[in-house]
C-alpha positions in Angstrom: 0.0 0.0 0.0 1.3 3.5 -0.9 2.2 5.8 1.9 0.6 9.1 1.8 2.9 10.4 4.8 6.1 12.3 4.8 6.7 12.5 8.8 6.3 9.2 11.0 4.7 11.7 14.0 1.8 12.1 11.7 -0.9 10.6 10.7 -3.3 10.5 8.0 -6.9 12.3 8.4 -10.0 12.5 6.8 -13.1 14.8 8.0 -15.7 14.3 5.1 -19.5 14.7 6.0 -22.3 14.6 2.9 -21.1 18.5 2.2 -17.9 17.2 1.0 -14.5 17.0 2.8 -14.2 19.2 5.9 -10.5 18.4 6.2 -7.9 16.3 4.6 -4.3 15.6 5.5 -1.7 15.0 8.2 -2.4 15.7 11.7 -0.1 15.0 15.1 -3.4 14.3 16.6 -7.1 14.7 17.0 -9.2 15.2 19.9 -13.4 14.4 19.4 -16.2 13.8 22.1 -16.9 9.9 21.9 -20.4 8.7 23.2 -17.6 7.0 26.0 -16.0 10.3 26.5 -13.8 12.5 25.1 -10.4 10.8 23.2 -6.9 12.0 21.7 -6.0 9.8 18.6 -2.1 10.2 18.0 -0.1 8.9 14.8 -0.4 4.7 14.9 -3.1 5.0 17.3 -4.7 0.8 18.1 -7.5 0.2 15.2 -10.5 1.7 16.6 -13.8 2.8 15.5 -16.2 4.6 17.8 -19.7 7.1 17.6 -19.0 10.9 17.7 -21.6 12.9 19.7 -22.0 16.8 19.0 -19.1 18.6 20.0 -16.3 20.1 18.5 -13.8 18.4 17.1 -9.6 19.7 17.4 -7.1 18.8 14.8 -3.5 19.2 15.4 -2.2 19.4 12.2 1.6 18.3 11.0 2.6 21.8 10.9 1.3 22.4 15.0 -1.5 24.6 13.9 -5.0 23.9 15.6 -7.9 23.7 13.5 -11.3 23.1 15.0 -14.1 21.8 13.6 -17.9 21.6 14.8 -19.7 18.2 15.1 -23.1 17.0 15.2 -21.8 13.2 15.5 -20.7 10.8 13.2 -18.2 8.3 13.4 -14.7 7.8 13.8 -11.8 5.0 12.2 -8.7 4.4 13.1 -7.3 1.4 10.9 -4.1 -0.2 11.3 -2.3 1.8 8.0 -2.0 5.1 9.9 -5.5 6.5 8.6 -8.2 8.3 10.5 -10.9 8.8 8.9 -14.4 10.6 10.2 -18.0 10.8 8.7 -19.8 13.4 10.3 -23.7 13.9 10.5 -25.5 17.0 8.9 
């Protein structure tokens, strides 16, 4: 499989909701209200895929800059490959 990431501290992430893509590329980590809580994901978080209640979601991009990004819910993967992706709800 082709690696889409120049720095091993990153990760790859995907924000995409029915609108289109919210936010796509490498991020140190992401932090996103769970239905269990609130959770960090770091670069070669365990697989893991969980429900997103409203909240807002922060992105710590490769760079250091913060982005945030509102959420209604969704859900959240983290597969073993170094991808996180998210499907929000509109």
């Amino acid at each position: 499989m082709t690696s889409y990431l120049s720095d091993s501290t990153a990760m790859f992430l995907t924000i995409a909701s029915l609108k289109g893509k919210q936010f796509e590329g490498e991020a140190r980590a992401l932090n996103v209200p769970t239905t269990s809580g609130e959770i960090t994901v770091l670069d070669h978080h365990r697989p893991l895929i969980t429900i997103l209640r409203e909240g807002t979601a922060t992105i710590t991009a490769a760079d250091g800059k913060k982005a945030k990004i509102p959420l209604k819910g969704g859900f959240l993967e983290m597969d073993a490959e170094n991808h996180l992706k998210i499907l929000l709800d509109e």
